[in-house]
N, C-alpha and C positions, 0 to 999 in steps of 0.2 A: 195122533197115533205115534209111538214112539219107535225108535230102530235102532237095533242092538247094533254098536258099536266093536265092544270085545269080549271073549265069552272068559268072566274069570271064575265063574260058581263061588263065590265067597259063604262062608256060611256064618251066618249072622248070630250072634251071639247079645244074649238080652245086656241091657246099659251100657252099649256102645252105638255111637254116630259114628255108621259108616260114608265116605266121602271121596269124591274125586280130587286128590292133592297137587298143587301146582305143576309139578313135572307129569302128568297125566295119570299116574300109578294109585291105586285103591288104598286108603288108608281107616284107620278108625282112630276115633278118641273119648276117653270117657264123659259121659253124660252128665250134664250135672243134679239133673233130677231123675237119672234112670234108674235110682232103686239101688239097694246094697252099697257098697262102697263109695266115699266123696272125690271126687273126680282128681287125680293126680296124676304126676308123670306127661310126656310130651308124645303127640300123636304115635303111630304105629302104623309102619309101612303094612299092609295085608296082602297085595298083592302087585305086579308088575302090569300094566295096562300099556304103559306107553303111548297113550292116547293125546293126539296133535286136537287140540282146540280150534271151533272154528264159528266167527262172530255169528250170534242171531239163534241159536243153539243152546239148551238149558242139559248139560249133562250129570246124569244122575247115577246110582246103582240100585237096579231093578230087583222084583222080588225073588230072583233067581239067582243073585248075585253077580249079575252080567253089569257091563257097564253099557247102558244104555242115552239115548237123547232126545229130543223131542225140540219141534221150534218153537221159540218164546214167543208169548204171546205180545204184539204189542198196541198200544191205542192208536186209533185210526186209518184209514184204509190205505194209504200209500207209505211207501218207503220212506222211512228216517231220512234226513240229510244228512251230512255229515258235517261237524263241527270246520270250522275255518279261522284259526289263530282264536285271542281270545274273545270269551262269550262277553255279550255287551248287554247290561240287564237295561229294560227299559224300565220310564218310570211308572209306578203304581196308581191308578185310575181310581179313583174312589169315587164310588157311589152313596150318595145320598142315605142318611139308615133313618127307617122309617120315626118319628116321633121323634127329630134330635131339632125340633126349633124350639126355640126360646119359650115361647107359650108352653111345648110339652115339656120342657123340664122344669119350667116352675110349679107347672101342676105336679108333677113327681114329688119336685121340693116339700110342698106342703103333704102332700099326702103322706110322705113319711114324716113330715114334723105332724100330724094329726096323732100317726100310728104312736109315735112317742110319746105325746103327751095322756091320749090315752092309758096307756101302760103306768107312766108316771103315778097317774091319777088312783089307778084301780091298789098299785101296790102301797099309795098310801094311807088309801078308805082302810084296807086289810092291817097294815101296822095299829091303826087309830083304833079298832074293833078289840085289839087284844090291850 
Protein backbone atom coordinates (compact mmCIF):
# COMPACT_ATOMS: atom_id res chain seq x y z
CA UNK A 1 0.00 0.00 0.00
CA UNK A 2 1.32 3.12 -0.90
CA UNK A 3 1.43 6.79 1.24
CA UNK A 4 1.25 9.93 -0.06
CA UNK A 5 4.21 11.74 0.59
CA UNK A 6 3.47 15.50 -0.89
CA UNK A 7 0.21 16.54 -2.35
CA UNK A 8 1.39 18.39 -5.78
CA UNK A 9 -1.96 17.46 -8.14
CA UNK A 10 0.23 17.63 -11.28
CA UNK A 11 -1.95 17.22 -14.18
CA UNK A 12 -0.69 14.85 -16.64
CA UNK A 13 -0.62 15.68 -19.93
CA UNK A 14 -0.49 12.55 -22.75
CA UNK A 15 3.55 12.05 -24.19
CA UNK A 16 5.09 12.95 -21.14
CA UNK A 17 7.08 10.83 -18.29
CA UNK A 18 6.24 12.25 -15.39
CA UNK A 19 9.15 11.74 -12.58
CA UNK A 20 10.67 12.30 -9.18
CA UNK A 21 14.00 14.38 -10.23
CA UNK A 22 17.18 14.25 -8.10
CA UNK A 23 16.62 17.20 -5.90
CA UNK A 24 13.12 15.80 -4.82
CA UNK A 25 10.90 18.24 -7.06
CA UNK A 26 8.30 16.63 -9.88
CA UNK A 27 9.49 16.92 -13.33
CA UNK A 28 8.44 15.54 -16.83
CA UNK A 29 10.20 14.67 -19.99
CA UNK A 30 9.13 13.77 -23.43
CA UNK A 31 8.46 10.18 -24.41
CA UNK A 32 10.01 8.59 -26.79
CA UNK A 33 7.27 6.57 -28.10
CA UNK A 34 4.48 8.65 -26.61
CA UNK A 35 2.68 9.61 -29.82
CA UNK A 36 2.98 13.20 -31.56
CA UNK A 37 6.09 14.92 -31.45
CA UNK A 38 10.06 13.08 -31.25
CA UNK A 39 11.18 13.64 -28.02
CA UNK A 40 13.49 16.94 -27.60
CA UNK A 41 14.55 19.45 -25.33
CA UNK A 42 15.91 18.73 -21.57
CA UNK A 43 13.53 17.68 -18.79
CA UNK A 44 11.02 20.24 -17.21
CA UNK A 45 10.70 21.21 -13.69
CA UNK A 46 6.53 20.75 -12.95
CA UNK A 47 6.41 21.14 -9.70
CA UNK A 48 8.37 21.80 -6.26
CA UNK A 49 8.13 18.66 -3.87
CA UNK A 50 11.19 18.98 -1.92
CA UNK A 51 11.00 15.55 -1.15
CA UNK A 52 14.12 14.19 1.27
CA UNK A 53 14.77 10.40 -0.09
CA UNK A 54 14.93 7.65 2.20
CA UNK A 55 16.58 4.01 1.48
CA UNK A 56 14.26 0.90 0.94
CA UNK A 57 11.46 3.23 -0.50
CA UNK A 58 10.31 3.23 -4.32
CA UNK A 59 9.01 6.88 -4.86
CA UNK A 60 6.62 7.56 -7.55
CA UNK A 61 3.80 10.13 -8.89
CA UNK A 62 0.42 8.68 -8.12
CA UNK A 63 -2.64 9.00 -10.31
CA UNK A 64 -3.72 12.09 -8.55
CA UNK A 65 -0.56 13.77 -9.28
CA UNK A 66 0.72 13.52 -5.59
CA UNK A 67 3.88 12.29 -4.91
CA UNK A 68 3.70 9.28 -3.45
CA UNK A 69 5.79 5.84 -2.13
CA UNK A 70 5.67 2.56 -1.42
CA UNK A 71 8.33 -0.16 0.04
CA UNK A 72 10.44 -1.96 -2.44
CA UNK A 73 9.87 -5.10 -2.72
CA UNK A 74 12.91 -7.30 -1.99
CA UNK A 75 14.00 -11.08 -2.34
CA UNK A 76 14.26 -12.94 0.78
CA UNK A 77 12.88 -12.63 4.20
CA UNK A 78 15.54 -10.92 6.11
CA UNK A 79 17.19 -7.61 5.94
CA UNK A 80 19.89 -6.79 3.26
CA UNK A 81 23.33 -6.43 4.71
CA UNK A 82 25.18 -3.86 4.02
CA UNK A 83 28.16 -3.63 1.65
CA UNK A 84 31.75 -3.57 3.69
CA UNK A 85 34.64 -1.92 1.50
CA UNK A 86 35.09 -3.69 -1.77
CA UNK A 87 32.68 -6.59 -3.01
CA UNK A 88 34.90 -9.77 -3.45
CA UNK A 89 33.25 -12.10 -6.26
CA UNK A 90 33.64 -15.72 -5.67
CA UNK A 91 34.53 -18.15 -8.03
CA UNK A 92 31.87 -19.71 -10.35
CA UNK A 93 30.88 -23.55 -9.62
CA UNK A 94 29.94 -25.35 -12.51
CA UNK A 95 27.87 -27.96 -12.76
CA UNK A 96 28.04 -30.87 -14.94
CA UNK A 97 25.50 -30.24 -18.27
CA UNK A 98 23.75 -33.03 -19.07
CA UNK A 99 25.15 -35.14 -22.36
CA UNK A 100 28.57 -33.18 -22.48
CA UNK A 101 30.91 -36.56 -22.26
CA UNK A 102 32.59 -37.64 -24.94
CA UNK A 103 30.39 -40.51 -25.99
CA UNK A 104 27.39 -37.70 -26.36
CA UNK A 105 29.14 -35.52 -28.47
CA UNK A 106 30.53 -37.82 -30.95
CA UNK A 107 27.04 -39.21 -31.30
CA UNK A 108 26.00 -35.46 -31.93
CA UNK A 109 29.13 -35.33 -34.22
CA UNK A 110 27.85 -37.95 -36.60
CA UNK A 111 24.39 -37.22 -36.42
CA UNK A 112 24.79 -33.95 -37.94
CA UNK A 113 27.37 -35.35 -40.41
CA UNK A 114 24.44 -37.87 -41.32
CA UNK A 115 22.03 -34.87 -41.59
CA UNK A 116 24.54 -33.27 -44.06
CA UNK A 117 25.33 -35.85 -46.02
CA UNK A 118 21.90 -36.54 -46.50
CA UNK A 119 20.92 -33.08 -47.70
CA UNK A 120 24.03 -33.43 -49.95
CA UNK A 121 22.77 -36.48 -51.51
CA UNK A 122 19.02 -35.49 -52.01
CA UNK A 123 20.12 -31.93 -53.74
CA UNK A 124 22.12 -33.81 -56.09
CA UNK A 125 19.50 -36.78 -57.17
CA UNK A 126 17.28 -33.28 -57.87
CA UNK A 127 20.38 -31.45 -60.08
CA UNK A 128 20.81 -35.03 -62.05
CA UNK A 129 16.85 -35.27 -62.84
CA UNK A 130 16.86 -31.97 -64.67
Amino acid sequence: MATKVVRTRVKREKGWLYYLDKRGNVSRARMARGGGKPARGRPQEVAKAGVKREDGWLYFIDRQGDVSRTKMARRGGRGRARARGPARRRAARRSPRRGTTRRATARRRTARRTVRRTARRSTRRVARRR
